[in-house]
C-alpha positions as CSV (number, residue, x, y, z in Angstrom):
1,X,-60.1,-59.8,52.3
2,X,-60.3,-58.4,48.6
3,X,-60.6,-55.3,50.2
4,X,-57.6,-55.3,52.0
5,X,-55.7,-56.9,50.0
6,X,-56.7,-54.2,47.1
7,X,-55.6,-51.5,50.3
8,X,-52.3,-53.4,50.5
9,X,-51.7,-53.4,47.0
10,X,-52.1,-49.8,46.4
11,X,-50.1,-48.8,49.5
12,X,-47.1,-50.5,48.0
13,X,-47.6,-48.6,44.4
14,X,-47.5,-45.0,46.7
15,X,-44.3,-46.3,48.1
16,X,-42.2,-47.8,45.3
17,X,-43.3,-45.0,43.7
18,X,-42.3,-42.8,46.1
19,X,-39.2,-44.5,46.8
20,X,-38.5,-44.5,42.7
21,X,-39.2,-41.0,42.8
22,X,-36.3,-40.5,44.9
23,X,-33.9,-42.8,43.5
24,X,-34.2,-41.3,39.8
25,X,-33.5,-37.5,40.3
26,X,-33.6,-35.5,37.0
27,X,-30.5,-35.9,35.1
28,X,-28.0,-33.4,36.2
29,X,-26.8,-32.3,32.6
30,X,-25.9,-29.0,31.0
31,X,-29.4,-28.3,30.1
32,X,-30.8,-29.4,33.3
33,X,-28.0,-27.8,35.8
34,X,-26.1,-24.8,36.2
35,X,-23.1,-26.9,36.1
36,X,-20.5,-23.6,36.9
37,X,-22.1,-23.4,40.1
38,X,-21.3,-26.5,41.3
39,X,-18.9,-26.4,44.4
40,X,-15.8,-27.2,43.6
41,X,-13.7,-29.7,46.2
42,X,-10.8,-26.7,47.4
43,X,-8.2,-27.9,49.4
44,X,-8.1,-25.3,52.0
45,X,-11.1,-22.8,52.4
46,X,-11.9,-20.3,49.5
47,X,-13.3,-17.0,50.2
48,X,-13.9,-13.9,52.2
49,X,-12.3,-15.3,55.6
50,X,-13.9,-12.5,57.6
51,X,-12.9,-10.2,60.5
52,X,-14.1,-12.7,63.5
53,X,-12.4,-15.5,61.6
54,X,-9.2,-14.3,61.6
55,X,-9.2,-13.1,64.8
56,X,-10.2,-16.4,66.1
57,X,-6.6,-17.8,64.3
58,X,-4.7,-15.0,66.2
59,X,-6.3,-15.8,69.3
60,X,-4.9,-18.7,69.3
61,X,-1.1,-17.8,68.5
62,X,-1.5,-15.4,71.3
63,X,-2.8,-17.9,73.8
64,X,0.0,-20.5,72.7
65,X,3.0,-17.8,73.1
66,X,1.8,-15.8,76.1
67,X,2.0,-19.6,77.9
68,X,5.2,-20.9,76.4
69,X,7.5,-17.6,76.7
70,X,8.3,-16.8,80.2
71,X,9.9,-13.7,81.3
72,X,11.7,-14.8,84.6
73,X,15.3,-14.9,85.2
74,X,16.1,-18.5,87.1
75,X,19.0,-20.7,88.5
76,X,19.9,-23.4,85.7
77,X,20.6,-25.9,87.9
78,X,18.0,-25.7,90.4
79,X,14.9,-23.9,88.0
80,X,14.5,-21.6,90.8
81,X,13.3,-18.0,90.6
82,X,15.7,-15.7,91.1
83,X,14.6,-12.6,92.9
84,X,17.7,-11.3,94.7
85,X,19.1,-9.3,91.9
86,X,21.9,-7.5,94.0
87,X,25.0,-9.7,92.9
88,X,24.9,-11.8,89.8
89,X,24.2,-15.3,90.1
90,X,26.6,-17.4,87.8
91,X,23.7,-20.0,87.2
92,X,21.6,-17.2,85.7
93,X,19.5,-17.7,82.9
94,X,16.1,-17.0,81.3
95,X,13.7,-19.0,82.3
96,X,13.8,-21.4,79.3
97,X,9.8,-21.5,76.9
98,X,9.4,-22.6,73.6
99,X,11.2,-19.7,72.1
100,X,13.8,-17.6,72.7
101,X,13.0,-13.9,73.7
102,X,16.4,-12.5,71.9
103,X,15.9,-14.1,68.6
104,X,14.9,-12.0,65.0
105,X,12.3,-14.4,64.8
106,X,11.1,-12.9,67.9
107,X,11.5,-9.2,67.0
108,X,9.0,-10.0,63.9
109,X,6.7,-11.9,67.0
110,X,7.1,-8.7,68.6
111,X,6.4,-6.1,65.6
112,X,3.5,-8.5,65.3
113,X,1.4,-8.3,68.1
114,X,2.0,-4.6,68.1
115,X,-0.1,-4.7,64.5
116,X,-2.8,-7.2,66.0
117,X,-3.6,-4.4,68.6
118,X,-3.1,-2.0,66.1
119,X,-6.2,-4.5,63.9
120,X,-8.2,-5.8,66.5
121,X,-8.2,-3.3,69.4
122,X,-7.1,-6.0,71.8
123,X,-4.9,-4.4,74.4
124,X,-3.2,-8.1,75.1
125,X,-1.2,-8.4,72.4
126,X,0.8,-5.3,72.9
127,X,1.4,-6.3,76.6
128,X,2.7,-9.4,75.2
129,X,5.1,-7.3,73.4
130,X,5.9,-4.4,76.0
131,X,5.9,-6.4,79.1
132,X,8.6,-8.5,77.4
133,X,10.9,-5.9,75.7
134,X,10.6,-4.1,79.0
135,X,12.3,-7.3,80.6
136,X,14.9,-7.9,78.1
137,X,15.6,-4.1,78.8
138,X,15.2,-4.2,82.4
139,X,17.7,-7.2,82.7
140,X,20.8,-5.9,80.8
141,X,22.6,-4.3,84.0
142,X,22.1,-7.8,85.3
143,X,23.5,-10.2,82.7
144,X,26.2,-7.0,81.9
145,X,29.3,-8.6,83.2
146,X,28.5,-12.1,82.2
147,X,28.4,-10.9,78.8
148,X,31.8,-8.9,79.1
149,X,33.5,-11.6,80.3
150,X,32.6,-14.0,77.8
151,X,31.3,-12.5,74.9
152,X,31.2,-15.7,72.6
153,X,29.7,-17.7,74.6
154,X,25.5,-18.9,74.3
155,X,24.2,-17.1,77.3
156,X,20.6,-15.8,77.7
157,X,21.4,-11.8,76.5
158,X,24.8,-12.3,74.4
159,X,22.5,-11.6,71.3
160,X,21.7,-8.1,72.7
161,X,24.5,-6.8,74.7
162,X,27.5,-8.4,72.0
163,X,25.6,-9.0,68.9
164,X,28.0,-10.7,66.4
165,X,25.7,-11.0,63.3
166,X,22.9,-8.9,61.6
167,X,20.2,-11.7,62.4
168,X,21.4,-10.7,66.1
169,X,20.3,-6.8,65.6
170,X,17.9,-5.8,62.7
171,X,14.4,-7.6,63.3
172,X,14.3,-6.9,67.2
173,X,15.9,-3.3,66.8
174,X,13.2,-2.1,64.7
175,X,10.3,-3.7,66.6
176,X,12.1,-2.1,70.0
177,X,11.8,1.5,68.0
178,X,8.3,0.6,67.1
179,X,7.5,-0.5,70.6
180,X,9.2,2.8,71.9
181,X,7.2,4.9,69.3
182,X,3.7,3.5,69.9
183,X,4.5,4.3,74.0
184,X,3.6,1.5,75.9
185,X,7.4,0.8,77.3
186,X,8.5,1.5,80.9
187,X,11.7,0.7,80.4
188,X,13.4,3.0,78.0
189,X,14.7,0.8,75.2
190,X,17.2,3.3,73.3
191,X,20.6,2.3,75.0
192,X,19.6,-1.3,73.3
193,X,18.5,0.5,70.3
194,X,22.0,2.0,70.0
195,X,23.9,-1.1,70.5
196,X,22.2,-2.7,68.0
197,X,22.4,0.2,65.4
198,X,26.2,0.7,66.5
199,X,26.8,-2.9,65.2
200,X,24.5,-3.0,62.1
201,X,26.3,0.9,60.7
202,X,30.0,0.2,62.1
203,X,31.0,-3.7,63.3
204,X,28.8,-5.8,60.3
205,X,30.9,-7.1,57.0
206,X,30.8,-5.2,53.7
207,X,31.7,-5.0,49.9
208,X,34.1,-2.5,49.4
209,X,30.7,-0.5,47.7
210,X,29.2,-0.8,51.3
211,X,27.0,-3.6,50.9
212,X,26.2,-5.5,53.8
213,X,27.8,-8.7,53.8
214,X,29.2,-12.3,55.4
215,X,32.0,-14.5,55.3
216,X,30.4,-17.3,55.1
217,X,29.7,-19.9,53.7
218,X,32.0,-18.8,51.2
219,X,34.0,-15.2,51.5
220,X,32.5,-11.8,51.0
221,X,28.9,-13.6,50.3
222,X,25.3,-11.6,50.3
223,X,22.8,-13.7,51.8
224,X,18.8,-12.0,50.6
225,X,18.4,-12.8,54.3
226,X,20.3,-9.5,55.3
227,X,17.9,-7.0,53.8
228,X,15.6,-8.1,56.5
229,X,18.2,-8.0,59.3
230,X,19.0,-4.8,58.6
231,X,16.8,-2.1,56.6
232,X,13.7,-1.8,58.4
233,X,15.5,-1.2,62.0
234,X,17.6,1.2,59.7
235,X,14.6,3.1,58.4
236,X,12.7,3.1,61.9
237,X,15.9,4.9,63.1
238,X,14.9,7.7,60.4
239,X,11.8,7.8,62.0
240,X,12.6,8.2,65.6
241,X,15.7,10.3,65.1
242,X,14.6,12.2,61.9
243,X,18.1,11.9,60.4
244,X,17.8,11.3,56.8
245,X,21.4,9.3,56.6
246,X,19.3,6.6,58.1
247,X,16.9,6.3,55.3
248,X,20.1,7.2,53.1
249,X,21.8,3.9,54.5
250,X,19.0,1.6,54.4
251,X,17.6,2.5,50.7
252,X,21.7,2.3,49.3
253,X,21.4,-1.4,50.7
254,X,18.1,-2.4,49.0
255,X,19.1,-0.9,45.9
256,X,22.9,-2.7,45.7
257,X,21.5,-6.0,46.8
258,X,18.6,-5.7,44.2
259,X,21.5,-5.1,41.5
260,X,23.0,-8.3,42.4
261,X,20.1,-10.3,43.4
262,X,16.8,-9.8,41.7
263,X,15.9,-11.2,38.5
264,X,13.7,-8.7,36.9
265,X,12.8,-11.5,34.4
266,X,11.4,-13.9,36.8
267,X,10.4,-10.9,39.8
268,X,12.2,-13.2,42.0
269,X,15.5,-12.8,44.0
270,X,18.3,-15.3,43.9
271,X,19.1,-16.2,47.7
272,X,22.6,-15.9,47.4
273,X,25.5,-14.2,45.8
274,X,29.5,-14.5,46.1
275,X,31.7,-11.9,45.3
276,X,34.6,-13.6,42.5
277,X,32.2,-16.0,41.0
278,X,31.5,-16.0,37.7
279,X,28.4,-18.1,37.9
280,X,25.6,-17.0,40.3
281,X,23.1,-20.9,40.6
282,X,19.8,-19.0,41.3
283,X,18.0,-20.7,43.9
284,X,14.8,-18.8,44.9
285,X,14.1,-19.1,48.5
286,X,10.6,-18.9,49.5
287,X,11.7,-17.3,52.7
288,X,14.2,-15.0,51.6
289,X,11.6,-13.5,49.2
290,X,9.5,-12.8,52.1
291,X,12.0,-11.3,53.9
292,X,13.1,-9.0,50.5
293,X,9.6,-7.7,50.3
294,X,8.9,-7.2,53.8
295,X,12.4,-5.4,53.9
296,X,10.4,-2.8,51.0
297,X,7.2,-2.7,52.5
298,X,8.8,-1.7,56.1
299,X,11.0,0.7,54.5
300,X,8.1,2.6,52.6
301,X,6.3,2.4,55.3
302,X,8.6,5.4,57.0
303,X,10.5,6.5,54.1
304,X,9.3,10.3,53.7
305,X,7.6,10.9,50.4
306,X,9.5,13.3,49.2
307,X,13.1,11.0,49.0
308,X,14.8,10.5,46.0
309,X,15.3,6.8,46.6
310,X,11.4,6.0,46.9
311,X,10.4,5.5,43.5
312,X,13.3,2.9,43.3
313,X,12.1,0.9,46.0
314,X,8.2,0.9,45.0
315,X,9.6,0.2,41.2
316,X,11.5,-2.9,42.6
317,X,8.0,-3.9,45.2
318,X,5.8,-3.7,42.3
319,X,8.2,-6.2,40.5
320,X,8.7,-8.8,42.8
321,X,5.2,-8.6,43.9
322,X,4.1,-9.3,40.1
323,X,6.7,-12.2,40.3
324,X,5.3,-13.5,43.6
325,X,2.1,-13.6,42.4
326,X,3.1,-15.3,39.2
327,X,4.4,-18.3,41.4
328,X,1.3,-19.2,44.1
329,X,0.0,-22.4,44.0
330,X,-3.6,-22.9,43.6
331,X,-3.8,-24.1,47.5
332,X,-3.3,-21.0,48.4
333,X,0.7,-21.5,49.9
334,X,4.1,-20.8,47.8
335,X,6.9,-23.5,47.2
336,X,10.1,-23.7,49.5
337,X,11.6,-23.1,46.2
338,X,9.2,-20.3,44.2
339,X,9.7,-21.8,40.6
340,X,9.9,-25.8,41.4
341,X,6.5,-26.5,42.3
342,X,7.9,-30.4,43.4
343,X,9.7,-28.6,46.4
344,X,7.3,-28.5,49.2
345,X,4.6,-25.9,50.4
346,X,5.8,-23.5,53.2
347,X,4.0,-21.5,55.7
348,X,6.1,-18.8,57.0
349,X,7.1,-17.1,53.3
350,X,3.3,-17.7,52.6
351,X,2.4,-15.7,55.5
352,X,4.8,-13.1,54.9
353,X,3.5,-12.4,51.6
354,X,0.4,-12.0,52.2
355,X,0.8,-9.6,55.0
356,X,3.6,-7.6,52.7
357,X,1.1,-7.6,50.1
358,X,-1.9,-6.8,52.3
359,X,-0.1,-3.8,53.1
360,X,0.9,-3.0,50.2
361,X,-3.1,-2.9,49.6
362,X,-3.9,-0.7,52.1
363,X,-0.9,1.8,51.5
364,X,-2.1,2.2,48.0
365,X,1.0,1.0,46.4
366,X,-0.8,-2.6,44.3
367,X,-3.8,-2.9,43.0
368,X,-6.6,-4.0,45.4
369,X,-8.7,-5.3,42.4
370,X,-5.4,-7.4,41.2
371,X,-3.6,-8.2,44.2
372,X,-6.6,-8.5,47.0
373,X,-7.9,-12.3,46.2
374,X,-4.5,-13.8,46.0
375,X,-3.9,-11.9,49.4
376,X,-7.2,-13.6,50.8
377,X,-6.5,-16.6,49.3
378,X,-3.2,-17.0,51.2
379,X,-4.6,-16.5,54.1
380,X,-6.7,-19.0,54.1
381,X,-4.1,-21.1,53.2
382,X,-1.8,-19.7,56.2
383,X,-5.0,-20.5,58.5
384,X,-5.3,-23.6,57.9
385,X,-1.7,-24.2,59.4
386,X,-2.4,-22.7,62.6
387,X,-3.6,-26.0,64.8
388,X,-6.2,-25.8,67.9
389,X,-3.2,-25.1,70.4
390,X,-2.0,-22.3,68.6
391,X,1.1,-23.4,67.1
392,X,2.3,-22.8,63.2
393,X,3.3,-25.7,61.5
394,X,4.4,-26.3,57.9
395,X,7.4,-23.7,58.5
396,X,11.2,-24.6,57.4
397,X,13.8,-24.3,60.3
398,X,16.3,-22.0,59.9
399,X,18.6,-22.0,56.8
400,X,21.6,-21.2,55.5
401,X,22.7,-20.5,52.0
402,X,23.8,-23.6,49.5
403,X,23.9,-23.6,45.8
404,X,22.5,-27.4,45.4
405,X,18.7,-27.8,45.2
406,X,18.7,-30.8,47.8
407,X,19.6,-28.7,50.9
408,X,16.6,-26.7,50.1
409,X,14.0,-29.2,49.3
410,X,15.0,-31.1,52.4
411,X,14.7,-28.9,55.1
412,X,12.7,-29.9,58.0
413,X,9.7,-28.6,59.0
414,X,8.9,-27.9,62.7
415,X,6.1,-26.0,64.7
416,X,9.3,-24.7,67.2
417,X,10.3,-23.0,64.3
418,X,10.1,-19.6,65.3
419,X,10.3,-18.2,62.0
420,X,6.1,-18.5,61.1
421,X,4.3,-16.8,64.6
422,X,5.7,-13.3,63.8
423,X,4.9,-13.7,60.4
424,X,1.1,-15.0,60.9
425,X,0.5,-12.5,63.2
426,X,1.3,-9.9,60.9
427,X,-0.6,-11.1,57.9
428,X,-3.5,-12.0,59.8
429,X,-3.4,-8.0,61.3
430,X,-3.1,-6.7,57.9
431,X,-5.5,-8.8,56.3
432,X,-7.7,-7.6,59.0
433,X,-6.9,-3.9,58.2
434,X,-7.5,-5.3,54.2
435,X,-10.9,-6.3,55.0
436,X,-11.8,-3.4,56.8
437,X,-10.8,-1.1,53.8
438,X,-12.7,-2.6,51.0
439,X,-15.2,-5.2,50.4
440,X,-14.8,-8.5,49.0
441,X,-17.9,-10.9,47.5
442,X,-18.2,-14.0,45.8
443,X,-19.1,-13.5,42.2
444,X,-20.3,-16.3,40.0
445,X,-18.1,-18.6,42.3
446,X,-14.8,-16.5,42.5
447,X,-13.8,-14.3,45.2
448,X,-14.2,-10.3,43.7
449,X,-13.1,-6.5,44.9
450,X,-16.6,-5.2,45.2
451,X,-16.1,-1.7,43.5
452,X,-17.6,1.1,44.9
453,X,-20.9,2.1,43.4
């Protein structure tokens, strides 16, 4: 009994000890602990996202929008197919998806998937593209007279056969020319291409120094918005034609919008301007500062090295990208409004920074060693937006121009907001392109450009 009781004795030292042991760990202190290489608790992932990671997030925006985007013309009031395309059906429509084929949000979808095949080699996100200009194209005889005879009205190809507005033209213009170039149409596109040129260099609003312009909300108003709607279908036009008036054209418009718009002390551009006021309120529209850089990037993409205008426009990209990148929160996203960090985070301008900027990279024009962690960083911020079914969320609807702050800090988000799929498809492509060009390791906790050696 002594003996066992001696046995049990000494098997419950070995296991308080034990379990003493691992209840009192060695202090975690600064001589005990490399304290800077603890993990710190990041909001959204931080790091190298990698190649098969991002291609994983455009995988899914693909699958969403090849399911959700028919290209079928059917009979409103039955939903029927309609095949018998000999005399116009009245009822006529496009088949109705989440999105609307005609849309500028749509021609940066388009551009889009052209640069994910471009990226990733994957011949399906082209098709998405071609098979569906090559509809819109094949189509326009069809909806022809419906269009003449009410040329106001909401019907499924008013936006293409009588555009009334810029955001009608630019954005799907230039990714038709782009399709067109990279040759995987069957339908040739340029009779649209001219309609929509014809409107943007003859029928759209301007400043009696040419600049492009609206009458509304208030007369003879620039809205930042119009860069985008307008310059890069411009400058693609230079590139299919060869005509240098194009390029002319569309660097006179960035340059007399900048004049007006961009504060060089901030590197941020106003969202609006009105001809006769005195006081310009400066709001500074995440998403209108995408589509100013993007409008830069696109144009040097094209614009032949040896134009006058092009040190201008890469002057006025290195600014506002150094103004941008002044302004990104530490998750990763920018503010609906760039300088009021209680305005919410957004998703589309995020995105379209860091695919401007990624290209921007990768054409040489910023920094790598600067520019390429913030790039990576928004990313992964943008990633973490795009939910298991494929849709964007976190993107403001459409907006106009206002010169309060509430309009801007209250509007809604929606994942039918077709404004953040063209735009995450795009950076996610270029950031692909990014991380193919140079290297990127973590160094003493901190993402680095790994120089070569």
């Amino acid at each position: 009994m002594k003996t066992l009781t001696t046995s049990i004795l000494f098997s419950i030292t070995l296991i308080s000890g034990a379990v003493n042991a691992q209840k009192a760990p060695a202090k975690a202190n600064d001589s005990t602990t490399p304290l800077h290489a603890l993990q710190p608790d990041y909001s959204v992932p931080y790091g190298n996202p990698g190649i098969e990671g991002v291609t994983k997030v455009l995988n899914r925006v693909y699958t969403y929008l090849d399911a959700v985007t028919p290209t079928e013309i059917v009979d409103k009031a039955t939903g029927k197919p309609i095949t018998d395309k000999s005399s116009f059906n009245p009822n006529a429509v496009i088949k109705p998806g989440d999105f609307r084929l005609t849309s500028y949000e749509w021609g940066v979808t388009y551009a889009g998937m052209l640069l994910a095949t471009e990226a990733t080699g994957d011949p399906r996100y082209a098709a998405y593209t071609n098979k569906r200009i090559d509809f819109l194209n094949s189509v326009r005889s069809y909806f022809k007279d419906q269009v003449a005879a009410n040329p106001t009205a909401n019907t499924s190809l008013r936006q293409l056969l009588a555009p009334h507005a810029l955001d009608d033209c630019g954005a799907v213009c230039a990714a038709m020319v782009k399709a067109s170039l990279a040759g995987g149409l069957k339908v040739d596109p340029r009779p649209q291409i001219d309609t929509y040129i014809n409107y943007i260099q003859t029928k759209e609003h301007r400043l009696a120094d040419g600049t492009l312009a609206r009458n509304r909300p208030q007369k003879n108003t620039l809205w930042l918005d119009d860069l985008f709607m307008s310059v890069p279908a411009l400058a693609q036009m230079g590139k299919l034609t060869g005509e240098t008036k194009y390029y002319d054209e569309a660097v006179k418009q960035v340059l007399l919008f900048s004049k007006r718009m961009f504060n060089k002390e901030k590197g941020l551009y106003m969202h609006g301007w009105v001809e006769g006021m005195d006081t310009h309120p400066e709001f500074h529209w995440a998403r209108a500062n995408g589509w100013a850089i993007m409008t830069k990037v696109e144009l040097l993409d094209v614009l032949p090295e040896n134009h006058s205008g092009r040190p201008a426009i890469l002057a006025l990209l290195k600014a506002h990208a150094k103004g941008l990148a002044a302004h990104q929160s530490g998750m990763g996203f920018w503010h609906q409004l760039l300088d009021r960090t209680d305005s919410y985070l957004e998703t589309s301008a995020t995105a379209i920074y860091a695919y401007s900027i990624a290209r921007a990279i990768n054409r040489g024009w910023l920094d790598p060693l600067a520019y390429g962690p913030m790039t990576l960083l928004a990313w992964n911020a943008v990633a973490t937006k795009v939910n298991q079914q494929g849709q964007v969320e976190g993107t403001c609807v459409g907006t106009g121009m206002a010169f309060d702050p509430a309009f801007y800090y209250y509007r809604p988000i929606n994942v039918y907001a077709a404004h953040g799929y063209g735009p995450v498809l795009l950076a996610g492509a270029e950031v692909i392109h990014l991380l193919k060009k140079r290297a990127f390791e973590m160094n003493d906790s901190s993402v680095q450009l790994l120089e070569k050696r």
